[in-house]
N, C-alpha and C positions, 0 to 999 in steps of 0.2 A: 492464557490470558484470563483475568479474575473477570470483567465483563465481556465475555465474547456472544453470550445472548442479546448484545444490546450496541455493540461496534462493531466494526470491519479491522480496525488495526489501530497501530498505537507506534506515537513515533519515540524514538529509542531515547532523544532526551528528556522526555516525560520521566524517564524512568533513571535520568543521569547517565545517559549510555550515549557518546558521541562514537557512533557509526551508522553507516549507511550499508540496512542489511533490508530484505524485502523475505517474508515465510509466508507459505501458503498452502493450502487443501488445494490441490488442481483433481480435479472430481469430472472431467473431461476421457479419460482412459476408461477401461474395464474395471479397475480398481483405483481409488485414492489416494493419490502420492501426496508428500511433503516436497514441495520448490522450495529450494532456498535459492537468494541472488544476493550477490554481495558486491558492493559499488556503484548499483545500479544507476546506467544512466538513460534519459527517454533521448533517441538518436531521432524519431518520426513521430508526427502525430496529427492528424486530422479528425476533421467531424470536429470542430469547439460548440460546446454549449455552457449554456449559465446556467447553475444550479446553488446550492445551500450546503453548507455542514456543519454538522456540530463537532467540538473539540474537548474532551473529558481538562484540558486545559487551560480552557478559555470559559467566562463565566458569560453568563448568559444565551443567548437566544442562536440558531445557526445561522452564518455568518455566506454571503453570496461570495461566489467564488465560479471560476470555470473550467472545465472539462473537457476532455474527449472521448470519443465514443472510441476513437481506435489509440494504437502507441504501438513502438517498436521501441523494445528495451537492450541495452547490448550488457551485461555482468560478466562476472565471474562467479565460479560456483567451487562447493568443499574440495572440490577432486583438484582441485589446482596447486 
């Protein structure tokens, strides 16, 4: 990712890609793996809060929006 000093992620039709994939450093183990999720859907989710973000897509200022502190995700991954 050409800004990764400076976002968390980037949605795939920013970039003309209609799927629903989720990649990540999971840096939680003894060593750094790559997740990948693919169709990712949130099945749980508690703790909501209001917070802000910005969008490399969206012009101007970041935008309120809300959150969870927790989620339970159900995907499918490569090995399938």
């Amino acid at each position: 990712m050409a800004h990764r000093e400076s976002c968390v992620g980037m949605a795939a039709n920013m970039i003309g890609v209609r799927k629903r994939i989720i990649t990540f450093i999971d840096e939680s183990g003894r060593a750094p793996t790559y997740t990948v999720m693919l169709n990712p859907e949130i099945i749980k989710k508690d703790g909501a809060y209001d917070t802000e973000e910005g969008c490399l897509s969206l012009l101007g200022s970041p935008r309120k929006c809300k959150r969870y502190k927790t989620i339970k995700v159900q995907y499918q991954t490569l090995e399938m």
